[in-house]
N, CA and C atoms as a LAMMPS dump frame, in Angstrom:
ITEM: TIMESTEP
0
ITEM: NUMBER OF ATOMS
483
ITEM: BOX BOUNDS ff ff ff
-5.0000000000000000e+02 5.0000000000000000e+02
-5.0000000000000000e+02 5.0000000000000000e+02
-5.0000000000000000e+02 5.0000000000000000e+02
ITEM: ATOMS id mol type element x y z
1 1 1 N 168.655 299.061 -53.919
2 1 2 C 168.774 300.501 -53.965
3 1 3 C 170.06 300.915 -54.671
4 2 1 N 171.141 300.183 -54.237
5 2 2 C 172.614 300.667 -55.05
6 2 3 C 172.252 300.119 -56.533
7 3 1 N 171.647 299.128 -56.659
8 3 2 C 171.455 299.028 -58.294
9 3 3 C 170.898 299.954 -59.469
10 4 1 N 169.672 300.818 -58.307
11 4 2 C 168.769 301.559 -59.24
12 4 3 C 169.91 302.85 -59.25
13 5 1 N 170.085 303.383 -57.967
14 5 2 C 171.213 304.451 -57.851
15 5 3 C 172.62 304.48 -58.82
16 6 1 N 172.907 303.513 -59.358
17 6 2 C 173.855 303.36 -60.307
18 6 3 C 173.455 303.302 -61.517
19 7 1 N 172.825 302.696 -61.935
20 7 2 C 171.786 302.384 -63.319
21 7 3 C 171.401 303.769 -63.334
22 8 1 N 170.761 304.614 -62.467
23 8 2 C 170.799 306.416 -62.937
24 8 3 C 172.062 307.045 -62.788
25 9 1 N 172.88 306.845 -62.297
26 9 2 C 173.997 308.014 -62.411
27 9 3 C 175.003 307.053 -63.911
28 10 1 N 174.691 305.802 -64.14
29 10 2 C 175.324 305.76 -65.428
30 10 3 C 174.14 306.042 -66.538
31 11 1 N 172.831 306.181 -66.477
32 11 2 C 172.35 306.794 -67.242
33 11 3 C 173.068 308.256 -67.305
34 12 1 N 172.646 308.882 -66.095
35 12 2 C 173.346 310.512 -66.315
36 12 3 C 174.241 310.605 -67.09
37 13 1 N 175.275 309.521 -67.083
38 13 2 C 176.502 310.059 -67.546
39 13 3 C 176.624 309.93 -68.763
40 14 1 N 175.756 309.064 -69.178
41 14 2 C 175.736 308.275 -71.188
42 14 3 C 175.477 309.727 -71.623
43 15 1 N 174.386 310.16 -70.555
44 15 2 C 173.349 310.984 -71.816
45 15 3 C 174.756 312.063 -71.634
46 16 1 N 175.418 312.942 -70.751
47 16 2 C 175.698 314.027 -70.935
48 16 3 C 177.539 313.437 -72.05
49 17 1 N 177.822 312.241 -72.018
50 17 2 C 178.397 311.868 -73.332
51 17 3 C 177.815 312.271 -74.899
52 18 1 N 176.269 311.599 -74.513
53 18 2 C 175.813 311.729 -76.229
54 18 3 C 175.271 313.102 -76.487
55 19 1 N 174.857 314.034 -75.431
56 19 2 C 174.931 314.979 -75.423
57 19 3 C 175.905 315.74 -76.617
58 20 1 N 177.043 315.714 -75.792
59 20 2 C 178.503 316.168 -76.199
60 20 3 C 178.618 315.594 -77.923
61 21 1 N 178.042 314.345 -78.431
62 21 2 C 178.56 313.824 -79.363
63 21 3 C 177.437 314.071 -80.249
64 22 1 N 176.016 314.546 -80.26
65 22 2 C 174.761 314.768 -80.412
66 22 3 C 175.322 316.558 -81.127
67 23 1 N 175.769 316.908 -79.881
68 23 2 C 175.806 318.564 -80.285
69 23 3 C 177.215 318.719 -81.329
70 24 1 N 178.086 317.901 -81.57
71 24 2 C 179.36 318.023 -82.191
72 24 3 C 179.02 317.739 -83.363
73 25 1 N 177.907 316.882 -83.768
74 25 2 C 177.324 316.657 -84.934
75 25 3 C 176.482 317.7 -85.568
76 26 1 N 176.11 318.305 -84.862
77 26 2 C 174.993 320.348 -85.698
78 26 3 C 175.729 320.624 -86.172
79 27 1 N 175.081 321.432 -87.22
80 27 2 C 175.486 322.04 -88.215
81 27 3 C 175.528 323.366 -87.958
82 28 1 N 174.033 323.308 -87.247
83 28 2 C 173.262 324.637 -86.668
84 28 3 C 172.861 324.445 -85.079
85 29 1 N 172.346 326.121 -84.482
86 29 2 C 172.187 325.822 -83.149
87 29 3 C 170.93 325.112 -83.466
88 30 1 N 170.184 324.576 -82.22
89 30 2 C 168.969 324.597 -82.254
90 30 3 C 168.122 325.507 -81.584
91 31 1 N 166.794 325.859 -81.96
92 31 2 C 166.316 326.56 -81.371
93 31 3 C 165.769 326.515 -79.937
94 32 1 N 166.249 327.718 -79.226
95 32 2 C 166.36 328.096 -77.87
96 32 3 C 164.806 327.506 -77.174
97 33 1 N 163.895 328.221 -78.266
98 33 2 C 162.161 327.821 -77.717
99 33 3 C 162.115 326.473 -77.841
100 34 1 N 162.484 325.958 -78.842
101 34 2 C 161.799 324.73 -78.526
102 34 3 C 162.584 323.559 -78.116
103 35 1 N 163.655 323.795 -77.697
104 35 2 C 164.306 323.119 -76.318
105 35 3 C 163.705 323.063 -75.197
106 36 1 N 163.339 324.394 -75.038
107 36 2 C 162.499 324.544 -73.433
108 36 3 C 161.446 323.869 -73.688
109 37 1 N 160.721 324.149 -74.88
110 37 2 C 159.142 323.727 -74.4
111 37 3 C 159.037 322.282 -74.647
112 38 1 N 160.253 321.322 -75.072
113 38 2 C 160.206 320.325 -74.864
114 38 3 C 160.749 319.765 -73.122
115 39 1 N 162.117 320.214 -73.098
116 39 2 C 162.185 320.373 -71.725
117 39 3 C 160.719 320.368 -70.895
118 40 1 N 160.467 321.459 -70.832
119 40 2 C 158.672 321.892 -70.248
120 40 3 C 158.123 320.886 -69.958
121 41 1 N 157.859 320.051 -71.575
122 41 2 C 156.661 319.03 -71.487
123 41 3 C 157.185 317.716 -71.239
124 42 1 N 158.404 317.355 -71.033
125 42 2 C 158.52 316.079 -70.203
126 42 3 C 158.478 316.769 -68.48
127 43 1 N 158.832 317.576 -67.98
128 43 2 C 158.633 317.702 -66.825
129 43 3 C 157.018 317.808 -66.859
130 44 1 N 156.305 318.454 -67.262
131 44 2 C 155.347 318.299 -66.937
132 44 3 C 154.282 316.987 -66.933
133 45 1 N 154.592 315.999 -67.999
134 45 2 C 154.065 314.737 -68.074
135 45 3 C 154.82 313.79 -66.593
136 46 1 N 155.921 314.303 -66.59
137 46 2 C 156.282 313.799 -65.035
138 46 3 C 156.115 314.306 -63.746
139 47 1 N 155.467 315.292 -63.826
140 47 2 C 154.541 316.31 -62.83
141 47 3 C 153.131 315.068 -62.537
142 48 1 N 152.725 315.262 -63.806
143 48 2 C 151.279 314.693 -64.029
144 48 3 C 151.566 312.799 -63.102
145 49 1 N 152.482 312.526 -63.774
146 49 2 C 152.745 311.328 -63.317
147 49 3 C 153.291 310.955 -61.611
148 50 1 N 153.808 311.722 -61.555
149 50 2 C 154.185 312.042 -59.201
150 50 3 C 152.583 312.042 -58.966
151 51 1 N 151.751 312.549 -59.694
152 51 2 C 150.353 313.471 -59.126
153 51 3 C 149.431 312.194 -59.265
154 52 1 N 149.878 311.129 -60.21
155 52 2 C 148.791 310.332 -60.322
156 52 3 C 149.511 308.701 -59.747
157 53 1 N 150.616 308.644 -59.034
158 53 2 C 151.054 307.468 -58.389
159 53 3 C 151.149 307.854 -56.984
160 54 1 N 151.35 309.16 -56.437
161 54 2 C 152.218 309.566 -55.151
162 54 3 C 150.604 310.111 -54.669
163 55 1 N 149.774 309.018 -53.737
164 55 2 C 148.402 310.01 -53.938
165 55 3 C 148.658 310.744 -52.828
166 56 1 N 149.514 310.973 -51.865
167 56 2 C 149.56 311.743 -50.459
168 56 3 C 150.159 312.993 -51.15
169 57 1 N 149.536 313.973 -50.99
170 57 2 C 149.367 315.006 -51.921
171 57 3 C 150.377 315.904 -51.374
172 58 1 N 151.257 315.769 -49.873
173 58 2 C 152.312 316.314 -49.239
174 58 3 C 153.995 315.778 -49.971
175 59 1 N 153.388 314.119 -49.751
176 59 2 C 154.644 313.724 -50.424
177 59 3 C 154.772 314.355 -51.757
178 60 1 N 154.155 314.135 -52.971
179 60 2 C 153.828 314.467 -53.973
180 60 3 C 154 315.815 -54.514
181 61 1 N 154.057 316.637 -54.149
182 61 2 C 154.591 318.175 -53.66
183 61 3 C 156.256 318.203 -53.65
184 62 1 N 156.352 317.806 -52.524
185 62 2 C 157.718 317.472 -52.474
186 62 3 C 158.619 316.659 -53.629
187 63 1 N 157.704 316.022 -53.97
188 63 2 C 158.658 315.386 -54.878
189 63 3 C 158.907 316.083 -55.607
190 64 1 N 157.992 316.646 -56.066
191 64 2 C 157.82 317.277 -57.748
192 64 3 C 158.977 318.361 -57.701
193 65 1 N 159.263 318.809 -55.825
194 65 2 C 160.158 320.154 -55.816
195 65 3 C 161.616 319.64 -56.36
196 66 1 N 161.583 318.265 -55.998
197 66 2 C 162.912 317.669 -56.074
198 66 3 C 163.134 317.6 -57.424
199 67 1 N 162.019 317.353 -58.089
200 67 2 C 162.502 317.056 -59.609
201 67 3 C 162.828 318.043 -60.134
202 68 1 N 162.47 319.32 -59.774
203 68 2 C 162.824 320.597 -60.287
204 68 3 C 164.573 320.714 -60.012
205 69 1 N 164.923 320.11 -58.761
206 69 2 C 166.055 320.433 -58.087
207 69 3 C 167.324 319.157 -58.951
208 70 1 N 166.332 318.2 -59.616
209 70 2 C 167.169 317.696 -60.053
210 70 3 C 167.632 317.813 -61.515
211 71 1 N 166.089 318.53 -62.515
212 71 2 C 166.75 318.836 -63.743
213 71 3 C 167.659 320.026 -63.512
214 72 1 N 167.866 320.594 -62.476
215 72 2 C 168.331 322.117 -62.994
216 72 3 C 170.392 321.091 -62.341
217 73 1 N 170.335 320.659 -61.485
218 73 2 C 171.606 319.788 -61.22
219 73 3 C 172.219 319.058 -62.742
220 74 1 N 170.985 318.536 -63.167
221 74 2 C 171.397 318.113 -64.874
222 74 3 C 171.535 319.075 -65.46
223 75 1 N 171.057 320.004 -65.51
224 75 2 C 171.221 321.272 -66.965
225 75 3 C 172.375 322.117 -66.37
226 76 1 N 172.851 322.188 -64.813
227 76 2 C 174.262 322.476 -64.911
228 76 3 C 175.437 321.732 -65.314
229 77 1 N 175.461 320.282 -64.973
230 77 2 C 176.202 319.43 -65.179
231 77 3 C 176.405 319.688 -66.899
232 78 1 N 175.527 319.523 -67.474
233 78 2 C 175.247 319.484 -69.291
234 78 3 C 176.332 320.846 -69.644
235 79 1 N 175.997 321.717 -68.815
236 79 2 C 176.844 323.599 -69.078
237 79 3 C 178.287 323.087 -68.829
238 80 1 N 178.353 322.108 -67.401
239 80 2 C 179.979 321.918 -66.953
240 80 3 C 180.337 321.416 -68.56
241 81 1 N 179.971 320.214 -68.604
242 81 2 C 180.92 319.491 -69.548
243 81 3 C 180.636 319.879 -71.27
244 82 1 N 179.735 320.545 -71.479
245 82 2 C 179.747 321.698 -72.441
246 82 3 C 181.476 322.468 -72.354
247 83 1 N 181.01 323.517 -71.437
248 83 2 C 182.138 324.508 -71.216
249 83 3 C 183.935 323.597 -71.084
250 84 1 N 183.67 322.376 -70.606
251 84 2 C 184.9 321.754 -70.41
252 84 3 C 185.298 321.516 -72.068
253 85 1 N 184.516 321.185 -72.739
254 85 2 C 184.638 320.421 -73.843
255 85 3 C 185.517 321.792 -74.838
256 86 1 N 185.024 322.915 -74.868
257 86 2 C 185.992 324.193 -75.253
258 86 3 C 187.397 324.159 -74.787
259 87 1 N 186.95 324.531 -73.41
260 87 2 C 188.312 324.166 -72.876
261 87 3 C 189.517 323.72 -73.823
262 88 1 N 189.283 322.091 -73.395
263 88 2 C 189.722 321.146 -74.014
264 88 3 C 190.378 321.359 -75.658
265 89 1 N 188.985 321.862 -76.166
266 89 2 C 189.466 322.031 -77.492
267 89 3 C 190.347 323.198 -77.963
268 90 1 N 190.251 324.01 -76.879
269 90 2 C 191.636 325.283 -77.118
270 90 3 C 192.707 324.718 -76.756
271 91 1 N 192.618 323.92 -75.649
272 91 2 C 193.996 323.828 -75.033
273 91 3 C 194.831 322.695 -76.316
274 92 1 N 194.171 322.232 -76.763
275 92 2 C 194.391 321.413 -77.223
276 92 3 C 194.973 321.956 -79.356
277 93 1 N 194.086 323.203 -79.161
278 93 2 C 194.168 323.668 -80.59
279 93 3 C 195.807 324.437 -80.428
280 94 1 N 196.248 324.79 -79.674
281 94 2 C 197.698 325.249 -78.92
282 94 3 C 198.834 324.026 -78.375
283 95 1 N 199.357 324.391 -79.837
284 95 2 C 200.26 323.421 -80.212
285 95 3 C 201.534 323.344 -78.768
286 96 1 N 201.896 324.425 -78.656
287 96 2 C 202.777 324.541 -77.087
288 96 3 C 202.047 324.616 -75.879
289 97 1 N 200.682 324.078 -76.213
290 97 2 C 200.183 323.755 -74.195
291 97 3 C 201.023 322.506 -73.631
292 98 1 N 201.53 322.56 -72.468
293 98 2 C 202.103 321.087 -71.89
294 98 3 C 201.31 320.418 -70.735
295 99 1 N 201.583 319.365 -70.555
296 99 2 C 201.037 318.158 -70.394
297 99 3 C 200.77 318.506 -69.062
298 100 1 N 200.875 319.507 -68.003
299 100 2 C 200.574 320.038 -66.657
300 100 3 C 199.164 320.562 -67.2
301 101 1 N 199.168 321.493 -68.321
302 101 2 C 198.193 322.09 -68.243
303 101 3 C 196.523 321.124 -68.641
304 102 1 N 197.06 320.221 -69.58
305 102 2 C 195.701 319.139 -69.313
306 102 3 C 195.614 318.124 -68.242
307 103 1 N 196.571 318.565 -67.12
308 103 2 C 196.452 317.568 -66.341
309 103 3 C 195.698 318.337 -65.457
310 104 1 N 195.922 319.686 -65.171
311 104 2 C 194.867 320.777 -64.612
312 104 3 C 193.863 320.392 -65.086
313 105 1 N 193.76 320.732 -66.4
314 105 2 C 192.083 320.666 -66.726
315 105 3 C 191.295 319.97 -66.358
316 106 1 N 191.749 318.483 -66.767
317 106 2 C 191.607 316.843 -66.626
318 106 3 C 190.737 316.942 -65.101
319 107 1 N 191.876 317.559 -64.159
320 107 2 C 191.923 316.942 -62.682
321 107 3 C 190.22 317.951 -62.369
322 108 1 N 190.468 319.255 -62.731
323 108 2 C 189.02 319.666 -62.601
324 108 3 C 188.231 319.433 -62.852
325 109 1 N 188.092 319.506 -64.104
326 109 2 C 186.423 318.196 -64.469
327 109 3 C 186.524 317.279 -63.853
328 110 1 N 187.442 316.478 -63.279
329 110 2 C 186.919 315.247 -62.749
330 110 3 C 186.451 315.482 -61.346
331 111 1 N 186.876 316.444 -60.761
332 111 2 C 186.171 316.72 -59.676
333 111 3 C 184.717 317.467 -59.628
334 112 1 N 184.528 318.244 -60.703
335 112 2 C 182.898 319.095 -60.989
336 112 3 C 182.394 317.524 -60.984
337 113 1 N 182.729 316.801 -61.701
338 113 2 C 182.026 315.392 -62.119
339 113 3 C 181.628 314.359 -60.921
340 114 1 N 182.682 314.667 -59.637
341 114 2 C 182.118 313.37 -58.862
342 114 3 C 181.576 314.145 -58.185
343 115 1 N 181.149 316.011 -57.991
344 115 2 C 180.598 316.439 -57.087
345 115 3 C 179.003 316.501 -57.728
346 116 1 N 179.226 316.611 -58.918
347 116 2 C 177.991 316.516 -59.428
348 116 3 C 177.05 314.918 -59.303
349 117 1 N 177.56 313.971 -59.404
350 117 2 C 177.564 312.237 -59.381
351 117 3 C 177.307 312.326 -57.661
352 118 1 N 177.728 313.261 -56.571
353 118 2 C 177.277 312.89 -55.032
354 118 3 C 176.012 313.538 -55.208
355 119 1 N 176.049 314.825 -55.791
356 119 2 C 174.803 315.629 -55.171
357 119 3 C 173.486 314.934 -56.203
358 120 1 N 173.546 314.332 -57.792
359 120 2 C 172.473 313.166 -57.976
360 120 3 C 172.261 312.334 -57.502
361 121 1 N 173.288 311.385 -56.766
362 121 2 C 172.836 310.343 -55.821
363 121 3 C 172.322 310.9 -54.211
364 122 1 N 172.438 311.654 -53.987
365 122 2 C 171.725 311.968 -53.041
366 122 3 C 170.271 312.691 -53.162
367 123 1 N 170.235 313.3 -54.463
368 123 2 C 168.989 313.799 -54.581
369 123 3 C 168.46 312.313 -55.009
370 124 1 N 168.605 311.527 -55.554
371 124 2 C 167.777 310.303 -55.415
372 124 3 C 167.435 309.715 -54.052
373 125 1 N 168.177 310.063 -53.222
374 125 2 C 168.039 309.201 -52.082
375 125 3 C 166.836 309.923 -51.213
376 126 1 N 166.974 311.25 -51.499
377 126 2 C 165.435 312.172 -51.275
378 126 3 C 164.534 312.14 -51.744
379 127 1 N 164.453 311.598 -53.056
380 127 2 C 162.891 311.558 -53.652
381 127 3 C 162.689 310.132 -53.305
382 128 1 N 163.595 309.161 -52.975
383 128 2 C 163.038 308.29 -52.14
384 128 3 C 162.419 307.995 -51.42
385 129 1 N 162.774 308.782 -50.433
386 129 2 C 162.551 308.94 -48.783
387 129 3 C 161.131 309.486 -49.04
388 130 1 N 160.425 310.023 -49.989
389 130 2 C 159.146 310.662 -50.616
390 130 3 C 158.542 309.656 -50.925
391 131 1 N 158.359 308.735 -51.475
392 131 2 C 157.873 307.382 -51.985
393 131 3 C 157.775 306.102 -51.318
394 132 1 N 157.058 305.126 -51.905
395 132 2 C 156.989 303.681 -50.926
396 132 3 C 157.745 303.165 -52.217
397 133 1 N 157.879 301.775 -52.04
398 133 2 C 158.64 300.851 -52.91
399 133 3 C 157.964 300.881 -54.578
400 134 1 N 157.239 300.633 -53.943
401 134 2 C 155.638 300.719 -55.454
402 134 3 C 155.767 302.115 -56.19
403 135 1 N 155.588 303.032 -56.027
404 135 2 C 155.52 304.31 -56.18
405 135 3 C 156.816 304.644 -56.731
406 136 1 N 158.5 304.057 -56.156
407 136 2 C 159.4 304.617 -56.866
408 136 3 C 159.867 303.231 -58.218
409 137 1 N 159.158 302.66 -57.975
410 137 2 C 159.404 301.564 -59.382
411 137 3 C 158.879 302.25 -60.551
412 138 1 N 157.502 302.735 -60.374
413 138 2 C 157.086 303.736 -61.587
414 138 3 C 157.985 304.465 -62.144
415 139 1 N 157.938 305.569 -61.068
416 139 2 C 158.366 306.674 -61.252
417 139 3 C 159.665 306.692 -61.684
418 140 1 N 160.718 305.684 -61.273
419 140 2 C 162.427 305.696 -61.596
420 140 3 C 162.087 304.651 -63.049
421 141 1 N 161.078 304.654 -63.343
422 141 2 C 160.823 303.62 -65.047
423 141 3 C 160.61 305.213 -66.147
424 142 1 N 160.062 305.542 -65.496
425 142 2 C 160.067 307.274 -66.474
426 142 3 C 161.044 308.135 -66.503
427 143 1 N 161.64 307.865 -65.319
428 143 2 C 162.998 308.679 -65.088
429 143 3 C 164.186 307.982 -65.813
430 144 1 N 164.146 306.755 -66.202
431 144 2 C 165.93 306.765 -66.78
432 144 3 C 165.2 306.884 -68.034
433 145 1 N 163.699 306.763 -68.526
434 145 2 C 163.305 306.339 -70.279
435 145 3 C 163.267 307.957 -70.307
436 146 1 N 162.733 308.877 -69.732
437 146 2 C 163.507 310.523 -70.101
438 146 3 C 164.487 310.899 -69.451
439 147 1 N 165.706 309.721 -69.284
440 147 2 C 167.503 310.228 -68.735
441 147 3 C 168.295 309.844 -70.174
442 148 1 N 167.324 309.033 -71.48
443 148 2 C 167.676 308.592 -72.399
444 148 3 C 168.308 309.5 -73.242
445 149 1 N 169.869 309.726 -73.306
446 149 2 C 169.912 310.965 -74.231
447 149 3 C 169.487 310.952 -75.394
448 150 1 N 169.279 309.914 -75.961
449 150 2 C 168.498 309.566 -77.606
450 150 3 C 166.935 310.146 -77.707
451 151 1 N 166.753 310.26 -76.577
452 151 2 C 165.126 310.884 -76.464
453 151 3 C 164.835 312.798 -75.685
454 152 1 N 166.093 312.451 -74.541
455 152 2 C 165.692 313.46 -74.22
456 152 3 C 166.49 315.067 -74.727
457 153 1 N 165.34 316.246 -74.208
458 153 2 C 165.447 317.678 -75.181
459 153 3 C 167.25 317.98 -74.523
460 154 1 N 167.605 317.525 -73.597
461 154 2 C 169.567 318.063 -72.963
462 154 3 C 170.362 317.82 -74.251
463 155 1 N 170.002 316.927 -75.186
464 155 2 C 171.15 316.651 -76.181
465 155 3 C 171.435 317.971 -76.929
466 156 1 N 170.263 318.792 -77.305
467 156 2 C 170.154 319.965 -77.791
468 156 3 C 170.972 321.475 -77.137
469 157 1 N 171.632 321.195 -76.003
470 157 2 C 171.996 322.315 -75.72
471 157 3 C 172.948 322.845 -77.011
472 158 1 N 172.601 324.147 -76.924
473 158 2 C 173.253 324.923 -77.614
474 158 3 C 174.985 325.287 -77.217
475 159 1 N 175.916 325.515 -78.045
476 159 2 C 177.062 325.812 -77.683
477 159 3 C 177.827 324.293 -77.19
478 160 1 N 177.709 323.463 -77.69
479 160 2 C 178.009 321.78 -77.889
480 160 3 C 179.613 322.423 -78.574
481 161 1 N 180.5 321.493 -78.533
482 161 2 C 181.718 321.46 -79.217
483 161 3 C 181.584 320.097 -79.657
């Protein structure tokens, strides 16, 4: 269990890296629609997929609520270290900021970061508790191959530094 639980929260963390390094590379935004409706359609192929491994149609429910509960935990996390990444780059474009003030910064993100890193490992530990052994081998095989930031629609957020 600590293996798979780590193997996703260092997935999480690659992607909201390549994220950051994905969006620093545009030229241009990308478009707003079809972020979502990619967004959309991996949740929904992973809708489809809870619906066709999880056959207790209570558990299965539940899960699916969790997954909702867990992209929107990712698409804040993606906004944190978005918005940090400005930050950063003002404080930094200000030739007389001193070394307190990125140590502020520093010290805050790192705390959005491990509060964000408890509340994914615990939402894993709930969609667990939803599943038998069989059932979360699938399902956590779809979950880190769309946690892939090379694949998945988060690299696209708009407003990237």
């Amino acid at each position: 269990m600590k293996t798979t639980v780590t193997t996703i929260v260092i997935a999480v963390t690659a992607m909201v890296v390549l994220v950051l390094a994905a969006c620093a590379s545009r030229k241009e935004a990308p478009d707003p629609t079809v972020v979502q409706e990619q967004i959309a359609e991996y949740l929904a192929q992973e809708i489809d997929l809870v619906r066709s491994t999880v056959l207790d149609d209570d558990r299965a429910e539940r899960l699916i609520s969790l997954l909702g509960e867990r992209d929107r935990l990712i698409s804040d996390h993606v906004t944190e270290v978005i918005a940090h990444r400005k930050e950063m780059a003002a404080l930094n474009a200000n030739y007389n900021a001193e070394r307190e003030s990125f140590d502020a910064l520093l010290n805050n993100y790192n705390k959005q970061r491990e509060s964000a890193q408890r509340e994914i490992v615990a939402l894993i530990a709930a969609m667990k508790n939803e599943t038998t052994a069989e059932e979360w081998k699938i399902l956590s095989k779809y979950q880190l191959k769309r946690l892939n930031p090379r694949q998945t629609g988060y690299r696209q957020v708009p407003g990237g530094v």
